[in-house]
PDB file as gemmi writes it, atoms N, CA and C in Angstrom:
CRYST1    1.000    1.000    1.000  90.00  90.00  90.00 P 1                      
ATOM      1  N   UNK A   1     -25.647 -14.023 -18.151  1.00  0.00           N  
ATOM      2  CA  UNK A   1     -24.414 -13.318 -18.432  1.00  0.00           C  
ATOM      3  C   UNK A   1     -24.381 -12.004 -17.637  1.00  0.00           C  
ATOM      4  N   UNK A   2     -25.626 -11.107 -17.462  1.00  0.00           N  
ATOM      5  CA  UNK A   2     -25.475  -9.721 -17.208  1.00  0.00           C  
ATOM      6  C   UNK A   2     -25.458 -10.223 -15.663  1.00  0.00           C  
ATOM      7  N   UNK A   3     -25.858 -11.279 -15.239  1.00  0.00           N  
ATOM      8  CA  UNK A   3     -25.592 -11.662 -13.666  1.00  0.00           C  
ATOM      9  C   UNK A   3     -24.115 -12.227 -12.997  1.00  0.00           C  
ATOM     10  N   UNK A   4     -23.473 -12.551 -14.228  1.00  0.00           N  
ATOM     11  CA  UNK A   4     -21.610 -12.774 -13.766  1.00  0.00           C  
ATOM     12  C   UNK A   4     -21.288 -11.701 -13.801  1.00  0.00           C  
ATOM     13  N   UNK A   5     -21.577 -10.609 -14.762  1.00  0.00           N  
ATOM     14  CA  UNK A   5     -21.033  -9.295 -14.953  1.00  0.00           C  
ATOM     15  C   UNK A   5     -20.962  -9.096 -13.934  1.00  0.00           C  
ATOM     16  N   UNK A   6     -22.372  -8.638 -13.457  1.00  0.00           N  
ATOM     17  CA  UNK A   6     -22.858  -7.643 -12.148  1.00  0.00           C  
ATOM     18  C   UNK A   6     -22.190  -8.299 -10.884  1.00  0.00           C  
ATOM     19  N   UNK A   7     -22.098  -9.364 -10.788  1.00  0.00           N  
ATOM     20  CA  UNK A   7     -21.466  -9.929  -9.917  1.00  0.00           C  
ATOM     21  C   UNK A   7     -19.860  -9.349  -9.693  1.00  0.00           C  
ATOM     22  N   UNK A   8     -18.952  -9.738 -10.490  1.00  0.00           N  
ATOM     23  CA  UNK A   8     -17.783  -9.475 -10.978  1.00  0.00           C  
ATOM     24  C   UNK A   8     -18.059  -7.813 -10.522  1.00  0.00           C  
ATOM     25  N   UNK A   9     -18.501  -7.388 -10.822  1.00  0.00           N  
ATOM     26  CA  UNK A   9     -18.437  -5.390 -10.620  1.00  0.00           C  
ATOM     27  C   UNK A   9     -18.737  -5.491  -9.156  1.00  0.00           C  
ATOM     28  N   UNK A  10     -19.577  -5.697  -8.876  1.00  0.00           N  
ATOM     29  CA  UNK A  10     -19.792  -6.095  -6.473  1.00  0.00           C  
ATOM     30  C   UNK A  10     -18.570  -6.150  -6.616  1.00  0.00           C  
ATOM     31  N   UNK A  11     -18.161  -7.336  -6.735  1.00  0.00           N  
ATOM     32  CA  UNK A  11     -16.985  -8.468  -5.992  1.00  0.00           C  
ATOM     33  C   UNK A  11     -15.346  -6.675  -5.682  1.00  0.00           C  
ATOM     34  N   UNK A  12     -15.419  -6.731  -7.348  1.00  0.00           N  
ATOM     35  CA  UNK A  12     -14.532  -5.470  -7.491  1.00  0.00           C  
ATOM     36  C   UNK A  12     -14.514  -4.145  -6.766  1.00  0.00           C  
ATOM     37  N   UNK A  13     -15.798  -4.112  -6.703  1.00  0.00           N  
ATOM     38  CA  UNK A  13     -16.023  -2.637  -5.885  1.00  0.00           C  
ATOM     39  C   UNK A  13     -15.533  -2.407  -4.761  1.00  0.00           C  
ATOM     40  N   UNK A  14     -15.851  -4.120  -3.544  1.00  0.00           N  
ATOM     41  CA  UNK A  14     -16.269  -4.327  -2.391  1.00  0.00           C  
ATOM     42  C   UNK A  14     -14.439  -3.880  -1.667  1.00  0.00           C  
ATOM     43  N   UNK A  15     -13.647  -4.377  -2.895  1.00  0.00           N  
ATOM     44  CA  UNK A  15     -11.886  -4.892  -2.782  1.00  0.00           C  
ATOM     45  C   UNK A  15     -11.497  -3.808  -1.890  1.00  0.00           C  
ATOM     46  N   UNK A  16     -10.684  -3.777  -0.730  1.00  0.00           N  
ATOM     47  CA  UNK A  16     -10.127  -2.368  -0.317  1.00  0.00           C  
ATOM     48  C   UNK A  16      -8.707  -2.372  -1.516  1.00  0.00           C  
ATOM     49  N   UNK A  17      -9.085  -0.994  -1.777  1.00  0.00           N  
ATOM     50  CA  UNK A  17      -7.493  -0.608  -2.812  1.00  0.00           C  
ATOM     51  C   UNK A  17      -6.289  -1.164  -2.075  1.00  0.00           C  
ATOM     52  N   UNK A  18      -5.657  -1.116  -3.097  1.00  0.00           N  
ATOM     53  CA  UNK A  18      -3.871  -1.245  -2.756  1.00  0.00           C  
ATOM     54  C   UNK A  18      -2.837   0.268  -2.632  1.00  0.00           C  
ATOM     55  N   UNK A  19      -3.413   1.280  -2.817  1.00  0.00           N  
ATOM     56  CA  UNK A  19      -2.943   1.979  -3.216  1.00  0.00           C  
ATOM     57  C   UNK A  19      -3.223   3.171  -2.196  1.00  0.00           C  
ATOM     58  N   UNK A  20      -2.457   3.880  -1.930  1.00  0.00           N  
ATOM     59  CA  UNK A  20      -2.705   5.300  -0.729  1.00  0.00           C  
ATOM     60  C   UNK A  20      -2.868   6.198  -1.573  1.00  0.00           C  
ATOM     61  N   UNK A  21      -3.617   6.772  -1.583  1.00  0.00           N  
ATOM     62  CA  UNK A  21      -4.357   8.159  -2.596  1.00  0.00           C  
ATOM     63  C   UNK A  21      -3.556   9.275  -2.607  1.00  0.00           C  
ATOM     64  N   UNK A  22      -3.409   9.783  -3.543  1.00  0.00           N  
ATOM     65  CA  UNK A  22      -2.443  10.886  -3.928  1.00  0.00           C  
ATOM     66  C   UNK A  22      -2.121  12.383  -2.858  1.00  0.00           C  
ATOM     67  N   UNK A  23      -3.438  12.421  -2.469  1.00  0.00           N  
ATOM     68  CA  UNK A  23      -3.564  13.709  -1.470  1.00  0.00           C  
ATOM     69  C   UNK A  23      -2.735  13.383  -0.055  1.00  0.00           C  
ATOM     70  N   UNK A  24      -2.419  12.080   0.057  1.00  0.00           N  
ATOM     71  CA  UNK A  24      -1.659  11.759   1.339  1.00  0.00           C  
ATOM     72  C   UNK A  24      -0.291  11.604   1.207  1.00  0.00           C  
ATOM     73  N   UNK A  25       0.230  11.285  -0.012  1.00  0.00           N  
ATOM     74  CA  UNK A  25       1.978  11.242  -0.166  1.00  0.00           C  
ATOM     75  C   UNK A  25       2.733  12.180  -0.054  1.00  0.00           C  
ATOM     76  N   UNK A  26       3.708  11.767   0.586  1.00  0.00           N  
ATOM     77  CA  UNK A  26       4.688  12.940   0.659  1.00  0.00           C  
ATOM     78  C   UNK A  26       5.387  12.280   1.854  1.00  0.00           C  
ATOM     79  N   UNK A  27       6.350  13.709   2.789  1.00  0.00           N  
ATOM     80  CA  UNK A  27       6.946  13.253   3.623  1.00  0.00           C  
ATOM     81  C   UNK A  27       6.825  13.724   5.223  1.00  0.00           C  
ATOM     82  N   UNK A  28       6.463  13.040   5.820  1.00  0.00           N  
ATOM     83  CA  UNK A  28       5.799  13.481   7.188  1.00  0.00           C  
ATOM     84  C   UNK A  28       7.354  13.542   8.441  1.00  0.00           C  
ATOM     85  N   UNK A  29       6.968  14.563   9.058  1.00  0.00           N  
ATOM     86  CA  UNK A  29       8.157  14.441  10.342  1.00  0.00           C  
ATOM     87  C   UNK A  29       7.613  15.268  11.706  1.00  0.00           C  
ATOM     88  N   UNK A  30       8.006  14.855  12.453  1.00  0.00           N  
ATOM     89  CA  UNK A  30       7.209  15.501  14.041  1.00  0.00           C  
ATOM     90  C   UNK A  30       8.365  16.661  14.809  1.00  0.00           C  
ATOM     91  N   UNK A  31       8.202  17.255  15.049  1.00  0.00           N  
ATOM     92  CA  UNK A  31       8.991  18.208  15.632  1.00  0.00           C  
ATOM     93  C   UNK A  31       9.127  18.238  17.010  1.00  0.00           C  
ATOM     94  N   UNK A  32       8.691  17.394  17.882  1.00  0.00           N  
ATOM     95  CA  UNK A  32       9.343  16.580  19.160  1.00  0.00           C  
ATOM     96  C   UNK A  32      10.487  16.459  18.936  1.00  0.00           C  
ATOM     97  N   UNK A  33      11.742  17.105  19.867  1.00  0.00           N  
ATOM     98  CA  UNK A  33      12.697  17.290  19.810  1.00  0.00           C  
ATOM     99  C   UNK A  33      13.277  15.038  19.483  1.00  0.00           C  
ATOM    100  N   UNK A  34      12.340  14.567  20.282  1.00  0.00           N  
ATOM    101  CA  UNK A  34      12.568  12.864  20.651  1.00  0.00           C  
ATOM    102  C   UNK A  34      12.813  12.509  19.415  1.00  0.00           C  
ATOM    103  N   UNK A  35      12.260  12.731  18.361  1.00  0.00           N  
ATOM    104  CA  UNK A  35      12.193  11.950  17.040  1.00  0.00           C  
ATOM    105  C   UNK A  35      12.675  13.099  16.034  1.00  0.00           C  
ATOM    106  N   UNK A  36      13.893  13.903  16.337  1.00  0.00           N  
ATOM    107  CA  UNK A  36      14.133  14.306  15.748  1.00  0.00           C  
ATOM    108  C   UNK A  36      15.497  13.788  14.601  1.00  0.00           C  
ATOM    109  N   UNK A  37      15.387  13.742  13.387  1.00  0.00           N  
ATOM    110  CA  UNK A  37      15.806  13.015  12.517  1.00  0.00           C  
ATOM    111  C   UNK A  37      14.961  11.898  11.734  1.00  0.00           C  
ATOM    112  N   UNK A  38      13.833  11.553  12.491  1.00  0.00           N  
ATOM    113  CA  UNK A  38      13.364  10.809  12.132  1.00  0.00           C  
ATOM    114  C   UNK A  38      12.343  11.103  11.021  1.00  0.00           C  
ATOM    115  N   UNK A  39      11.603   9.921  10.135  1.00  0.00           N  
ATOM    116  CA  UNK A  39      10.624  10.228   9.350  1.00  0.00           C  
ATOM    117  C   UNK A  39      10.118   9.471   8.981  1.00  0.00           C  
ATOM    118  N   UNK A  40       8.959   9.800   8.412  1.00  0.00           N  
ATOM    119  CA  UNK A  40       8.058   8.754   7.016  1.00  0.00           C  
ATOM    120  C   UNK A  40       7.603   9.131   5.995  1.00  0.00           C  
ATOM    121  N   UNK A  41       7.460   8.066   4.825  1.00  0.00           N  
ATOM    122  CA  UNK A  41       7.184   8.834   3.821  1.00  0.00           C  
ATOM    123  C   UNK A  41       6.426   8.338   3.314  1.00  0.00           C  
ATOM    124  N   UNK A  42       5.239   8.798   2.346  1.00  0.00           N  
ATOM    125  CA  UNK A  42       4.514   7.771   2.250  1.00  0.00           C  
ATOM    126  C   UNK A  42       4.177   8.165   0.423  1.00  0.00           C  
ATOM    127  N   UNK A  43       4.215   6.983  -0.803  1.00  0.00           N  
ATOM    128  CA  UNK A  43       4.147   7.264  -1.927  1.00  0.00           C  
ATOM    129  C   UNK A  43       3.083   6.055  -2.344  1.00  0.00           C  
ATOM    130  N   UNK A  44       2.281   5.963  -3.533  1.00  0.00           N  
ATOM    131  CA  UNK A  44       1.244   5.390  -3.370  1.00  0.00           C  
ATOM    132  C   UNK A  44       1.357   3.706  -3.188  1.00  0.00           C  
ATOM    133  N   UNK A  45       2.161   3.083  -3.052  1.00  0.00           N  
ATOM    134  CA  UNK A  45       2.288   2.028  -2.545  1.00  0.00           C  
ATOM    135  C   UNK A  45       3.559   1.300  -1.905  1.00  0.00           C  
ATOM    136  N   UNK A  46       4.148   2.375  -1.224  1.00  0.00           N  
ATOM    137  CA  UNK A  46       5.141   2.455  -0.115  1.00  0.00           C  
ATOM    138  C   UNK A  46       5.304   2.716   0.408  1.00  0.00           C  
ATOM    139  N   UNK A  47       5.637   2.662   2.005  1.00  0.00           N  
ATOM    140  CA  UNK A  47       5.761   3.179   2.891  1.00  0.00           C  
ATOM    141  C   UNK A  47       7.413   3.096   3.606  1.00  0.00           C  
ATOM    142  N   UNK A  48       7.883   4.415   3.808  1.00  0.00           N  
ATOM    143  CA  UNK A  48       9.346   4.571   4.001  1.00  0.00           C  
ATOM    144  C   UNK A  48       9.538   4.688   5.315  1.00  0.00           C  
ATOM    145  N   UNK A  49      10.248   4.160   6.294  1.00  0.00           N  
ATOM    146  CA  UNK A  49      10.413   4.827   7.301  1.00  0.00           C  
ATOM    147  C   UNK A  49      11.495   5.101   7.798  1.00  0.00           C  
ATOM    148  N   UNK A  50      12.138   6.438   8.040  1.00  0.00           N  
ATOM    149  CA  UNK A  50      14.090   7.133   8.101  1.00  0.00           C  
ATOM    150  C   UNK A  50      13.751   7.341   9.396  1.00  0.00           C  
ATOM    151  N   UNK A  51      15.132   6.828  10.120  1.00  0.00           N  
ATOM    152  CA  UNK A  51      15.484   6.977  11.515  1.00  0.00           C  
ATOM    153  C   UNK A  51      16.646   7.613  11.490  1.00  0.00           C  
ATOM    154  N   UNK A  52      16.882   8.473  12.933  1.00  0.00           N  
ATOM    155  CA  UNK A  52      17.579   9.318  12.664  1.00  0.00           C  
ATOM    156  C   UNK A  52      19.251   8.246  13.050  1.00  0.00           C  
ATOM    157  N   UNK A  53      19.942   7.315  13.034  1.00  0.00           N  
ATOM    158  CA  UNK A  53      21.070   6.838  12.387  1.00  0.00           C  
ATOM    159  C   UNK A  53      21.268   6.513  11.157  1.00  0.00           C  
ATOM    160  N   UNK A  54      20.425   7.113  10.457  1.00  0.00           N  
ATOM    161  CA  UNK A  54      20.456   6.772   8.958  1.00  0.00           C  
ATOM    162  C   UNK A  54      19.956   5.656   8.238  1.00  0.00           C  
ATOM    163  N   UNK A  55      19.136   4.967   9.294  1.00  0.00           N  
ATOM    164  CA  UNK A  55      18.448   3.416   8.615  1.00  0.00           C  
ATOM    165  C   UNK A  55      17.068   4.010   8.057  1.00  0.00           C  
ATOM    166  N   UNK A  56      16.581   2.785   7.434  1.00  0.00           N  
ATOM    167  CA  UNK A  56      15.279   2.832   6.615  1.00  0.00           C  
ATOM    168  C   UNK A  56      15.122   1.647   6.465  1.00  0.00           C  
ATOM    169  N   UNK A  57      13.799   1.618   6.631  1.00  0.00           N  
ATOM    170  CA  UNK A  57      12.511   0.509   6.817  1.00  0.00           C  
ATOM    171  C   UNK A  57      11.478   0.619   5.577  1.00  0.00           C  
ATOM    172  N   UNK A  58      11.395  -0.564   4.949  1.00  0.00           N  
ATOM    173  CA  UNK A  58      10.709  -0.080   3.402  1.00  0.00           C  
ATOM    174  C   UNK A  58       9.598  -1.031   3.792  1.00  0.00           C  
ATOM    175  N   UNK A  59       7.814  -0.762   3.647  1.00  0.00           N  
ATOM    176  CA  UNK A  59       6.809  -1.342   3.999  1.00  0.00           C  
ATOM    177  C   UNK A  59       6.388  -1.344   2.502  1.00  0.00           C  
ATOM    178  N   UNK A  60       5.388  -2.055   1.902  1.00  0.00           N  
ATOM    179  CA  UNK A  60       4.664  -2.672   0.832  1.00  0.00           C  
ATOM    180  C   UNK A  60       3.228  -2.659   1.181  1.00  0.00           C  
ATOM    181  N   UNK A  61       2.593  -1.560   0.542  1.00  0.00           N  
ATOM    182  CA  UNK A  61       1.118  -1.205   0.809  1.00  0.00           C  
ATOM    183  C   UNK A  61       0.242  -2.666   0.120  1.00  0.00           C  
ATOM    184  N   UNK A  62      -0.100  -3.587   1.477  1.00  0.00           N  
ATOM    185  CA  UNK A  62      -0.905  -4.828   1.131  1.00  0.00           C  
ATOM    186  C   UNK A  62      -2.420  -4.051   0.842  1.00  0.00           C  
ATOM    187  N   UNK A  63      -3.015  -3.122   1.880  1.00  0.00           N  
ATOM    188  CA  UNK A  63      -4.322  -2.716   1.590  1.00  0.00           C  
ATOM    189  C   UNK A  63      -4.386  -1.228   2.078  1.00  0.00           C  
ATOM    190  N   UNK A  64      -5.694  -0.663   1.664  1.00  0.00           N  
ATOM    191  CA  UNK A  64      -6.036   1.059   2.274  1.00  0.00           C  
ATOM    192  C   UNK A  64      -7.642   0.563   2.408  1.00  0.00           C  
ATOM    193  N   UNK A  65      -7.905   1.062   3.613  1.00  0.00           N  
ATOM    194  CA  UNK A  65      -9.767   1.498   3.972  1.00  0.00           C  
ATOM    195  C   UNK A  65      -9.458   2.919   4.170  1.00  0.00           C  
ATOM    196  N   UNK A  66     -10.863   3.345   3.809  1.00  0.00           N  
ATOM    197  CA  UNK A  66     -11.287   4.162   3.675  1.00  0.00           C  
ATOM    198  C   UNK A  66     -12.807   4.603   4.799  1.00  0.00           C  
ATOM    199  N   UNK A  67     -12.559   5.354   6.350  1.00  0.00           N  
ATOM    200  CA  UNK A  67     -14.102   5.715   6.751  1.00  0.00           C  
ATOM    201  C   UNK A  67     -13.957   6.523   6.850  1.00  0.00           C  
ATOM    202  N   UNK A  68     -15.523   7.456   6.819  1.00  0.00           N  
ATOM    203  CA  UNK A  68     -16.190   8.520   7.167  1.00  0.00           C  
ATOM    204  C   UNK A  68     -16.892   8.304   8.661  1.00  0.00           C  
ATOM    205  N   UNK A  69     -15.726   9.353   9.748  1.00  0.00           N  
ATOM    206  CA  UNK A  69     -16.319   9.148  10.551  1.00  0.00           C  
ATOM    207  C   UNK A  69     -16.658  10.772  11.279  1.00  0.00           C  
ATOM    208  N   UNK A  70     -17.602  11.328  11.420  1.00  0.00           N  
ATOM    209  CA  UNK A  70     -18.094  12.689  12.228  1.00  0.00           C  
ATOM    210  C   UNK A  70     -17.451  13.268  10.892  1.00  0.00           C  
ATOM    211  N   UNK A  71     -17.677  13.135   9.865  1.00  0.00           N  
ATOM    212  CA  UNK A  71     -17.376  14.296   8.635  1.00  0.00           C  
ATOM    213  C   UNK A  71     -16.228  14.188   8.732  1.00  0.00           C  
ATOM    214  N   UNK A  72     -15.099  13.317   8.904  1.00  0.00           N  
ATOM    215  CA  UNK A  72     -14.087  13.327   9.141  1.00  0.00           C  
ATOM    216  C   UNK A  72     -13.380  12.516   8.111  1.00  0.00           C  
ATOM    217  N   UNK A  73     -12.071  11.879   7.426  1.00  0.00           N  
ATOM    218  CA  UNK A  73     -11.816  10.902   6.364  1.00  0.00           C  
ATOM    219  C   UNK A  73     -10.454  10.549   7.491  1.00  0.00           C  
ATOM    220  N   UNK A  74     -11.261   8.434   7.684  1.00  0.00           N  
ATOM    221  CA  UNK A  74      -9.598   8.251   8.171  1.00  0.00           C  
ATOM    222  C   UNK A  74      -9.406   6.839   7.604  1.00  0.00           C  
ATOM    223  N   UNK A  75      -8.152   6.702   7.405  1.00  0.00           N  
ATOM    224  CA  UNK A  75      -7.595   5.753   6.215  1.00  0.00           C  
ATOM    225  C   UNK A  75      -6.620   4.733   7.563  1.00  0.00           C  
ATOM    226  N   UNK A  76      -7.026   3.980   6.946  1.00  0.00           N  
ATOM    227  CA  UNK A  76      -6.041   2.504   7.619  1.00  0.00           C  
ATOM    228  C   UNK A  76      -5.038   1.992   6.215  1.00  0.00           C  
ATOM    229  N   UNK A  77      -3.870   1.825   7.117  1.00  0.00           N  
ATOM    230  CA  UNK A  77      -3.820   1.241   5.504  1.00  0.00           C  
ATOM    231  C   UNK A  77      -2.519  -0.342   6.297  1.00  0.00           C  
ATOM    232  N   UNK A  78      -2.915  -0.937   5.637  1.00  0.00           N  
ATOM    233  CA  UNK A  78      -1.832  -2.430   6.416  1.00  0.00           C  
ATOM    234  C   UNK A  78      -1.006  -2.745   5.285  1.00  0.00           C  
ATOM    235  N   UNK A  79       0.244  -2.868   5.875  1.00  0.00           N  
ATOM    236  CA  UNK A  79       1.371  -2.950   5.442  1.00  0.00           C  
ATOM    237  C   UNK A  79       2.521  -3.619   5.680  1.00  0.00           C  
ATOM    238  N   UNK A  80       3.443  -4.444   4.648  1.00  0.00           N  
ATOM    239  CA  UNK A  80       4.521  -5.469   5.432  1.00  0.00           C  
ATOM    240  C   UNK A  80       5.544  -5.641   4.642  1.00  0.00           C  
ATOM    241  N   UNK A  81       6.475  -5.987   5.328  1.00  0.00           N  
ATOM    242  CA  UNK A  81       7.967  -6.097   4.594  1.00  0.00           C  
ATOM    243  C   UNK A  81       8.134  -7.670   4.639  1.00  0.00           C  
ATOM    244  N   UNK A  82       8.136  -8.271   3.450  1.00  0.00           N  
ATOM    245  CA  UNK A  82       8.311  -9.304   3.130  1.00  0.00           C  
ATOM    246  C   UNK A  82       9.342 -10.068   3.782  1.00  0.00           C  
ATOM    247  N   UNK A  83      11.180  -8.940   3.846  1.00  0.00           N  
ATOM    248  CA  UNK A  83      11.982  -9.611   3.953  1.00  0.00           C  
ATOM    249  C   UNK A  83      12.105  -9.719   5.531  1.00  0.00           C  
ATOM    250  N   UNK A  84      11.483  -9.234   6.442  1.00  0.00           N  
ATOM    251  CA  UNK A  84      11.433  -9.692   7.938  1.00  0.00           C  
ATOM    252  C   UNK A  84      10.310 -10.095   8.455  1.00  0.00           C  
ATOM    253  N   UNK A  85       9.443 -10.703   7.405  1.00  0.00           N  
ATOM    254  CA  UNK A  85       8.013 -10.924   7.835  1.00  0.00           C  
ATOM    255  C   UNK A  85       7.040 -10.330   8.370  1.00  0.00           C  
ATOM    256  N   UNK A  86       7.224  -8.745   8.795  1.00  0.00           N  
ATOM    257  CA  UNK A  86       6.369  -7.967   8.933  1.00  0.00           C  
ATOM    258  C   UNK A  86       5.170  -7.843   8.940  1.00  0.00           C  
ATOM    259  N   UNK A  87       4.147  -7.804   9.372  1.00  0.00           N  
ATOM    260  CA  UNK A  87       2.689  -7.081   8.923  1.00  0.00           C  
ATOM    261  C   UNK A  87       2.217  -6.546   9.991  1.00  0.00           C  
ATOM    262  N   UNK A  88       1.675  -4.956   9.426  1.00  0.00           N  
ATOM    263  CA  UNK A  88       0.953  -4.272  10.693  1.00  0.00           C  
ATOM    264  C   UNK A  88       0.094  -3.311   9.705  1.00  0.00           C  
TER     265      UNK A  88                                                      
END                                                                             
């Protein structure tokens, strides 16, 4: 029994989250005159993206990694819109 457990707790651990961690949400924009209007936004399991004619692109947080690289924290996170088949 304590060996399905322990198993079951690996298996769980190993999972990359679904979820983008709180310290990263919000709303990002670049100040390159090029992309001006434009944006993204990011809330813990959505990803928004506003162009400057007024469209928006709604992504569905499938996964988040997490590395440590040179003391550094960088997050992947893959994401897709169901209704145009998306994934990136």
């Amino acid at each position: 029994m304590f060996a399905v457990m322990f198993a079951g707790y690996v298996v769980g651990c190993s999972q990359a989250p679904k979820f983008i961690p709180d310290e990263l949400s919000g709303k990002y924009s670049a100040t390159h005159p090029e992309y001006e209007g434009e944006f993204f936004v990011l809330s813990t399991q959505l990803i928004t993206l506003g162009f400057g004619d007024g469209k928006y692109k709604f992504y569905k947080v499938i996964r988040v990694e997490k590395e440590i690289i040179d003391n550094r924290i960088l997050y992947t996170i893959l994401c897709g819109n169901e209704d145009e088949g998306e994934e990136f």
